[in-house]
C-alpha positions as CSV (number, residue, x, y, z in Angstrom):
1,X,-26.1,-19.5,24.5
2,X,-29.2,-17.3,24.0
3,X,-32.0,-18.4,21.5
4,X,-31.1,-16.8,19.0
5,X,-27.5,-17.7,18.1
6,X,-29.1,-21.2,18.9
7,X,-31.4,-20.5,16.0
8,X,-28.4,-19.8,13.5
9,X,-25.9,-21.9,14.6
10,X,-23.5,-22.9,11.6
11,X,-23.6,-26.2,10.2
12,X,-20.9,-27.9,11.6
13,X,-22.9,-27.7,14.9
14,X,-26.2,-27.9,13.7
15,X,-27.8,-32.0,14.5
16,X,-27.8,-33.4,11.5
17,X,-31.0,-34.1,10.3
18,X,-30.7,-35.0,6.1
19,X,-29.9,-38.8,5.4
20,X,-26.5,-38.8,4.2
21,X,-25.9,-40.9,0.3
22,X,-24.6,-44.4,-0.5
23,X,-21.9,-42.2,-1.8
24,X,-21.1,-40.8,1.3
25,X,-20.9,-44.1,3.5
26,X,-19.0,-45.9,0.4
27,X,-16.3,-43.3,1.3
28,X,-16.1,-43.4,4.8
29,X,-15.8,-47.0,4.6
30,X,-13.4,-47.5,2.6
31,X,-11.2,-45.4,4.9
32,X,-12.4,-46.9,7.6
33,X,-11.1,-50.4,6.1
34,X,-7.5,-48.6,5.5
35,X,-7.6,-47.4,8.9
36,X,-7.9,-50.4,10.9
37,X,-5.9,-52.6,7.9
38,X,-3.0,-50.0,8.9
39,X,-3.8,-50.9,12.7
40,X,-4.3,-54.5,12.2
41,X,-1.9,-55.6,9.7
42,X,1.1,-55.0,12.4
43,X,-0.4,-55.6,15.3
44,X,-1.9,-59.4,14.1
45,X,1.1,-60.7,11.9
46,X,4.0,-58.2,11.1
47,X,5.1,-57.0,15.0
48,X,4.8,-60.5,16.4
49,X,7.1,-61.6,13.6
50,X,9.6,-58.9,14.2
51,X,9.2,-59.5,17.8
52,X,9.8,-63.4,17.8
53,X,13.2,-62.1,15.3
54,X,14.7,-59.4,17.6
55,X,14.1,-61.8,20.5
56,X,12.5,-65.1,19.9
57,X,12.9,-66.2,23.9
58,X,11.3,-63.2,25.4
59,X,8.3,-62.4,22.1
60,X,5.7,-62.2,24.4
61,X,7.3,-59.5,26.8
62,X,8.5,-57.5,23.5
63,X,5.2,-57.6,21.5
64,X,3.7,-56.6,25.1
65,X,5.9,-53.0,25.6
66,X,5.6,-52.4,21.9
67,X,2.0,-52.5,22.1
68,X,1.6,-50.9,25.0
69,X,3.3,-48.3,24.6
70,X,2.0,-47.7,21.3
71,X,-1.4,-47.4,23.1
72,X,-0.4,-45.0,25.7
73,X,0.4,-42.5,22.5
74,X,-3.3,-43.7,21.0
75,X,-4.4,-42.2,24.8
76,X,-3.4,-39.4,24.4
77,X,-3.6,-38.3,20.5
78,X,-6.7,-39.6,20.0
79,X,-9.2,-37.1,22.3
80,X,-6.0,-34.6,21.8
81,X,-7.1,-34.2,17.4
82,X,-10.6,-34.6,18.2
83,X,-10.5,-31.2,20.3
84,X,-8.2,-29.6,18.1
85,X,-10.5,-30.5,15.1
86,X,-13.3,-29.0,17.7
87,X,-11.3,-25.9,17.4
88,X,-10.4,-25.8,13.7
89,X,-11.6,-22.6,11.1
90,X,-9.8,-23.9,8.2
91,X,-11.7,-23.2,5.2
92,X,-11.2,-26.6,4.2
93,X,-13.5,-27.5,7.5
94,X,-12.5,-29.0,10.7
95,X,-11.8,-32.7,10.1
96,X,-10.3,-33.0,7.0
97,X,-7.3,-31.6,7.6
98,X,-6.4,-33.7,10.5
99,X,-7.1,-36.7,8.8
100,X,-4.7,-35.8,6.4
101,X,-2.4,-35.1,8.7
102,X,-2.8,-38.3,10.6
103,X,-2.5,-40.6,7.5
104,X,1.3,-38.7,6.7
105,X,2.2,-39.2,10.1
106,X,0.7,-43.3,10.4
107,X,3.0,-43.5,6.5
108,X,6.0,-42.3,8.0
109,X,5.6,-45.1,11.2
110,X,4.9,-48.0,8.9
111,X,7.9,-46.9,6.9
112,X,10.4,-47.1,10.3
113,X,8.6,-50.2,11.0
114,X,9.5,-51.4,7.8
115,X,13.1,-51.1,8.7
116,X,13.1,-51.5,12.1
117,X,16.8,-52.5,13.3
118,X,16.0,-53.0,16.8
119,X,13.1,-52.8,19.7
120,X,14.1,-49.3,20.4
121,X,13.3,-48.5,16.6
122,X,10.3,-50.6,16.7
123,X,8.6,-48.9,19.5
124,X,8.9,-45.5,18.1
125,X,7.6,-46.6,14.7
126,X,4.2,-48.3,16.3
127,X,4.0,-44.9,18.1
128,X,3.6,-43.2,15.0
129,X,1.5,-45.4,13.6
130,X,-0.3,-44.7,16.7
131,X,-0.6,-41.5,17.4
132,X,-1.5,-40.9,12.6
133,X,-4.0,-43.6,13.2
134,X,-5.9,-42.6,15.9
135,X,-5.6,-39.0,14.7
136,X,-7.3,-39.9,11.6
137,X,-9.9,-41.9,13.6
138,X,-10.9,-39.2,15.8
139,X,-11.9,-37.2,12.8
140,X,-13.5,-40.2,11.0
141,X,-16.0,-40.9,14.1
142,X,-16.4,-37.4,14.0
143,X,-18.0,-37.3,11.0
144,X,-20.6,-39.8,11.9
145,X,-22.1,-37.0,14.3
146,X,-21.4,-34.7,12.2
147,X,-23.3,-35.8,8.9
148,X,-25.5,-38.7,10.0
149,X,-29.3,-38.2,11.6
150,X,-29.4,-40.3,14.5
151,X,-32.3,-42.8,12.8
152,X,-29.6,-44.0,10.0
153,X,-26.6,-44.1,13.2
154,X,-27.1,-47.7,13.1
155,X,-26.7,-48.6,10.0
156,X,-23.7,-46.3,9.2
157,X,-22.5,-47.7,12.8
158,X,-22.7,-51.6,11.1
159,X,-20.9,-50.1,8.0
160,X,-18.0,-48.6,10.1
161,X,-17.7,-52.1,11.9
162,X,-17.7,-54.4,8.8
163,X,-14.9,-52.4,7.7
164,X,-13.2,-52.6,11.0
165,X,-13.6,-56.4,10.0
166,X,-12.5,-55.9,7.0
167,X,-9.4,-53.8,7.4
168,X,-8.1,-56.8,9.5
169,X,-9.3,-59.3,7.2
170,X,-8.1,-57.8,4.1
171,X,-4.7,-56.8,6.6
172,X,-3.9,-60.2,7.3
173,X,-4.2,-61.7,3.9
174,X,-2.2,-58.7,2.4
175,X,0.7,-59.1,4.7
176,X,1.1,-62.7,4.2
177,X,0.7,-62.6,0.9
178,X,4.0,-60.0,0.8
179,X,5.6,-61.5,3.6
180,X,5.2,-64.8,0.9
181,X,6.5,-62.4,-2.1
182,X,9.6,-59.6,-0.9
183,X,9.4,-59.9,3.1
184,X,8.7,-57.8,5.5
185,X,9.5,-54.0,4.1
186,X,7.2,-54.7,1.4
187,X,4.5,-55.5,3.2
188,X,4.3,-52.4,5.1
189,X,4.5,-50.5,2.3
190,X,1.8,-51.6,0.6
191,X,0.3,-50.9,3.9
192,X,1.4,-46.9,4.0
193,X,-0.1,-46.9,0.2
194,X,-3.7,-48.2,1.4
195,X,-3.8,-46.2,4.7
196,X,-3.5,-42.7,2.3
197,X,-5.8,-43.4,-0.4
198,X,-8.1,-44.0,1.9
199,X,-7.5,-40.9,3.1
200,X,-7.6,-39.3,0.2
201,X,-10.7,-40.6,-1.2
202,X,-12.3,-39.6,1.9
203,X,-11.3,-35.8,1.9
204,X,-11.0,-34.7,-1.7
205,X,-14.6,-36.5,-2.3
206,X,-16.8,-35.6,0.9
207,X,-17.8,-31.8,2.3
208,X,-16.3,-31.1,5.6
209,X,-18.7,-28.0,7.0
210,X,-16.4,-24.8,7.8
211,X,-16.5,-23.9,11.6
212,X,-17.0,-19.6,11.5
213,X,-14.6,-18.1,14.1
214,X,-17.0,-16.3,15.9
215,X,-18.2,-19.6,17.4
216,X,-15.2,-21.4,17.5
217,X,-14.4,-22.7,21.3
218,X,-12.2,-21.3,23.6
219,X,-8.9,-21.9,23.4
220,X,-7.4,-21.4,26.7
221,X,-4.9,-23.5,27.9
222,X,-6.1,-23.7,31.2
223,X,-9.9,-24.7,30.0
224,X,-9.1,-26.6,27.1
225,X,-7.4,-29.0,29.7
226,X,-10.1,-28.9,31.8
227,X,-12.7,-29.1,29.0
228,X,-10.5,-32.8,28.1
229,X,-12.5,-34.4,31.2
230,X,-16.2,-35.2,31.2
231,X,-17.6,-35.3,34.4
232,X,-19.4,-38.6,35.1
233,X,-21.8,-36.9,37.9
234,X,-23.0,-34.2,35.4
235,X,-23.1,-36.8,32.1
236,X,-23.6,-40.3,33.8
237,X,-25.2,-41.9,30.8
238,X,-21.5,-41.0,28.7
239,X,-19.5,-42.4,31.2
240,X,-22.0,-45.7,31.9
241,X,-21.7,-46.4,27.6
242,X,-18.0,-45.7,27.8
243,X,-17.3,-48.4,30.5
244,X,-19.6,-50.5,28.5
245,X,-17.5,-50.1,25.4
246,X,-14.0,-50.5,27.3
247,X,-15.2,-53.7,28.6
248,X,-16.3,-54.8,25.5
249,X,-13.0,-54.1,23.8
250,X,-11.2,-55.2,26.9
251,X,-13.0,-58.6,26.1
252,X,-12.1,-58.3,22.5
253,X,-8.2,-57.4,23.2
254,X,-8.1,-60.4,25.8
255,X,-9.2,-62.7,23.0
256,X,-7.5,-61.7,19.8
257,X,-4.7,-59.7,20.8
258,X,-2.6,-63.1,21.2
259,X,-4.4,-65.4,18.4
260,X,-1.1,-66.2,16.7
261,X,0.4,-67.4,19.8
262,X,-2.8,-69.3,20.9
263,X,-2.4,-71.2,17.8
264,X,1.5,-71.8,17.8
265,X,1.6,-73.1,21.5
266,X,-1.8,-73.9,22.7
267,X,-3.7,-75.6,19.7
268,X,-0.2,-76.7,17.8
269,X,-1.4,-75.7,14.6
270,X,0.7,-76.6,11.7
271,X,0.4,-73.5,9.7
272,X,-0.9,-70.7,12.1
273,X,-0.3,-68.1,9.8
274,X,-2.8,-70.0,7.4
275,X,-5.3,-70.6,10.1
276,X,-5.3,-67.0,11.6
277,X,-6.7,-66.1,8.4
278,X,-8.9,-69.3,8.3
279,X,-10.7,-67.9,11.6
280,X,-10.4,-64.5,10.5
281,X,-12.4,-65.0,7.1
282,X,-14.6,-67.4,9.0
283,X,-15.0,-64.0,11.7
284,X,-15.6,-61.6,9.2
285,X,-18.3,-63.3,7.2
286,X,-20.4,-64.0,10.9
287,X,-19.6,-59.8,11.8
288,X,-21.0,-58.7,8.3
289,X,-23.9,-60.8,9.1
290,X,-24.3,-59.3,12.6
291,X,-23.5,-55.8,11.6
292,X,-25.9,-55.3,8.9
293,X,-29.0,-57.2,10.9
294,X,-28.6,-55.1,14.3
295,X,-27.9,-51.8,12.2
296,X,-31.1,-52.3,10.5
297,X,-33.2,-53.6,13.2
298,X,-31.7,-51.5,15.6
299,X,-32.1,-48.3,13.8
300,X,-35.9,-49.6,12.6
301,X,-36.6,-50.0,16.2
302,X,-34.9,-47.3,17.9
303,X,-33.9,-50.0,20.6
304,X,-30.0,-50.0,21.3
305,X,-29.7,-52.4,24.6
306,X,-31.2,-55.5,23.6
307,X,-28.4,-55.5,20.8
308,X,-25.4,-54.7,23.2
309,X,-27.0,-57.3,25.4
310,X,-27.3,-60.0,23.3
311,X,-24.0,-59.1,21.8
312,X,-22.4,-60.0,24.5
313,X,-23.8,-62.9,25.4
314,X,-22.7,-64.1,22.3
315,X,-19.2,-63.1,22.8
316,X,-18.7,-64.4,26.0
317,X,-20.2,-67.8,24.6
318,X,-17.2,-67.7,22.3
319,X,-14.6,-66.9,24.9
320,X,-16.1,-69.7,27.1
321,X,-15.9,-72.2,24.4
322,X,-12.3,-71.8,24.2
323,X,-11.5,-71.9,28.3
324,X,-13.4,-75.5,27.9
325,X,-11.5,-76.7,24.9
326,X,-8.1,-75.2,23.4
327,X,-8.5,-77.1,19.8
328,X,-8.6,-76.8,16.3
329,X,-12.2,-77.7,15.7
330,X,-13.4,-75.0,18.8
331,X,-11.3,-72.4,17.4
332,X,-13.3,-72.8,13.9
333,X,-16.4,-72.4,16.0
334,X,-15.9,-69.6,18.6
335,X,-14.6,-67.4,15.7
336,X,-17.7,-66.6,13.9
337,X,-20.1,-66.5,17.0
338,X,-17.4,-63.8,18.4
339,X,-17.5,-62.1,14.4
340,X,-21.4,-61.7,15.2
341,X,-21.5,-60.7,18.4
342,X,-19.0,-58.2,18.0
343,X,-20.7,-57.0,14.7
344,X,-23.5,-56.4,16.3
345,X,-21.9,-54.5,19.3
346,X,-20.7,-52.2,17.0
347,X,-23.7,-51.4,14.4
348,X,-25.5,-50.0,17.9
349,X,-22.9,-49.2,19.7
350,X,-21.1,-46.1,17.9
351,X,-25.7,-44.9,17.3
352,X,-25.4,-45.4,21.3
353,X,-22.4,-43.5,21.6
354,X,-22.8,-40.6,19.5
355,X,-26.2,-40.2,20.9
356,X,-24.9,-39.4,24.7
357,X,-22.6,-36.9,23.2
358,X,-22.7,-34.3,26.3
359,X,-22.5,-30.9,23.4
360,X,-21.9,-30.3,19.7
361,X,-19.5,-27.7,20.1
362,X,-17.6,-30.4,21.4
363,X,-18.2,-33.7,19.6
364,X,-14.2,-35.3,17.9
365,X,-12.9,-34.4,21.5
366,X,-16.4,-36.0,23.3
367,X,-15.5,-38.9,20.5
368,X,-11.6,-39.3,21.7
369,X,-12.6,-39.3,25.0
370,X,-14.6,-42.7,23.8
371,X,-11.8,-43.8,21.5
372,X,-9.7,-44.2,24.6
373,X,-12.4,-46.9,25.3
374,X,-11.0,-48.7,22.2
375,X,-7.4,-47.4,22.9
376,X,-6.8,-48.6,26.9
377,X,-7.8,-51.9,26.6
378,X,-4.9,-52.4,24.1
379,X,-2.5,-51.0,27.2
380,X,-4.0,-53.1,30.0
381,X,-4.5,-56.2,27.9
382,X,-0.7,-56.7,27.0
383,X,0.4,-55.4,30.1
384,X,-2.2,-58.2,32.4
385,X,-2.0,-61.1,29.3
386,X,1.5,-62.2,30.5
387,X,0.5,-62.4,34.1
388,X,-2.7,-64.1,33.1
389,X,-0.7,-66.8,30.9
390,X,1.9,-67.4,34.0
391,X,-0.1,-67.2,37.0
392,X,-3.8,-68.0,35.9
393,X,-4.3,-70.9,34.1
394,X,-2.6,-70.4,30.2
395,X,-4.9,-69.7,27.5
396,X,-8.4,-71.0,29.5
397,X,-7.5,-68.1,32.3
398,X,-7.2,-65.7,29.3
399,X,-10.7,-66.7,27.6
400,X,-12.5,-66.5,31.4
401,X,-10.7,-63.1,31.5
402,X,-12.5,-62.5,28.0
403,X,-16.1,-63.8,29.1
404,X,-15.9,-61.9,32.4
405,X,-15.1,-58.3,30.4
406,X,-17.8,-58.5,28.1
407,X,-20.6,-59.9,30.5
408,X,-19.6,-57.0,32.6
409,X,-20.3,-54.7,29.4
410,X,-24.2,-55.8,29.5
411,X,-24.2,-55.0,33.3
412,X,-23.1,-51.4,32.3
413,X,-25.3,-50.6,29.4
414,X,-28.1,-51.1,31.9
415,X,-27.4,-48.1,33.4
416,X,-27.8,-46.0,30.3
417,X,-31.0,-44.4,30.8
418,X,-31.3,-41.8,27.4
419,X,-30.7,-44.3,25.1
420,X,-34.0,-47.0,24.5
């Protein structure tokens, strides 16, 4: 690209440089809270249920392929919007659209999951949910690079993760509570009607720069695909920070992913419903806590590694705590010390991500590409959890499996050399 067109290139690839408005983040968290409640509100109460209904002997295996496969479509759609939204002239800009577009397809999933007869029907409504989801994620990262300087990544970062907290939170209690009042079609329904006005706030109240044609990228079939890989010899640093963050949410997925079951048949909780959302309140206060401290400090600092180091120490404390000790009382423990931990991990690590970004022509595909970081782990976890509960030691093998990922994430980020 010659100097001058680098001199007037449009806004939608310029770096941002103007601090974005309260206004601004208030928006793109509270779609980011209807985003992950429309992830989280299946995947922690309502498809368990369903699965333990349609086949109560065999709930772990069907909860497993309905996940998984779910997550294979999340693979794929996810970097799959973000370089279509690269690629987008629309006058109403280049994310927007999509996200719209992903919250009509996620409502029409949670709707077939709502009536889901059988597994068959199950699996293709998580798929939806999926594939509209992760759509509409793609595009909401995206705007981070977009519209935020990198000094104020950090704290937009913590923001986007408290409402990650949030959304499952605010997920759980919602579900029970309609679960409590009309059952199980209810509850996703108020689930479709929370995933689009988040949406909608979102787009109609936030700009979304237009994308001139003349510098729109190519759109070749053959390059486009080839354009979908990033090499890891030309951009080491991306691919060292996105092993870091699949080993992170490896970790993660190893230790929540299962919660309801750990509680059922491992700590023989009397009401696990009511103590998932015990832990998950007691989670979610410890990640707002760790959020909002290693956004500030973080972005005050202009340090990212200490946090995603000490992050994960944290984490794998929690996980370790629960390998020694599958009780009541430990469970109340490990669940905020995971909460801050992973808040943490997440204030510095979307500044650390968006900040290794290999181009800006190419940043909501360069973003899926790192979603898939939060995306496989939900594939390999329920596809190695089984064999981990049958042939590694139950529940303790599954927390060591935990501790190991996310010890292996502060390995990784060492080898990040452009970010401080």
């Amino acid at each position: 690209m010659s100097s001058e067109t680098t001199r007037t290139l449009p806004e939608a690839l310029a770096e941002p440089v103007v601090r974005v408005r309260p206004g601004w983040m208030s928006l793109l968290f509270f779609a980011n809270i209807a985003l992950w409640l429309g992830i989280y509100a299946p995947i922690q109460v309502l498809l368990p249920q369903q699965a333990e209904l349609l086949d109560q002997a065999n709930k772990e295996f069907v909860l497993g392929l309905v996940m998984g496969v779910g997550a294979i479509v999340a693979l794929i759609v996810n970097p799959a919007v973000g370089l279509l939204s690269d690629r987008t002239t629309s006058r109403f800009g280049r994310r927007h659209p999509w996200t719209v577009i992903g919250a009509a397809v996620a409502t029409v999933g949670l709707l077939v999951l709502a009536f889901a007869p059988d597994v068959a029907v199950l699996i293709v409504g998580w798929c939806l949910v999926q594939a509209g989801l992760n759509g509409m994620l793609a595009t909401l990262m995206s705007a981070i690079a977009d519209r935020v300087p990198v000094g104020q990544r950090a704290q937009v970062g913590g923001l986007v993760g408290i409402a990650q907290m949030l959304g499952t939170v605010l997920g759980a209690v919602v579900v029970v509570v309609m679960l409590g009042i009309a059952g199980i079609p209810l509850a996703y329904a108020v689930c479709a009607v929370i995933v689009v006005a988040g949406a909608a706030f979102f787009v109609f109240r936030t700009p979304d720069a237009r994308l001139p044609v003349e510098f729109r990228p190519s759109s070749q079939a053959g390059e486009v695909l080839r354009n979908l890989w990033v090499s890891p010899r030309r951009h080491p640093d991306f691919a060292w920070a996105w092993s870091c963050h699949f080993m992170i949410n490896l970790g993660n997925a190893f230790g929540t992913l299962y919660l309801l079951f750990f509680l059922k048949d491992a700590v023989h909780y009397e009401d696990p419903d009511t103590g998932l959302l015990i832990m998950m309140g007691l989670y979610g206060v410890a990640l707002v806590i760790g959020a909002v401290l290693a956004g500030h400090f973080s972005d005050k600092s202009g340090r990212r590694k200490p946090y995603v180091l000490a992050a994960s120490g944290v984490m794998a404390l929690a996980a370790l705590l629960l390998v020694v000790w599958q009780s009541w009382p430990v469970a109340l423990a490990a669940s905020p010390l995971l909460g801050v931990g992973f808040g943490a991990y997440m204030a510095v690590a979307l500044a650390m991500l968006t900040q290794v970004l290999p181009t800006a022509q190419d940043r909501a595909k360069d973003l899926g590409v790192i979603n898939i970081a939060n995306s496989l782990p939900q594939v390999v976890a329920p596809l190695l959890t089984p064999l981990v509960l049958a042939y590694l030691g139950g529940y303790p093998g599954l927390f060591a499996a935990s501790a190991v990922a996310t010890l292996l994430a502060a390995v990784l980020v060492l080898r990040v050399k452009a970010v401080r």
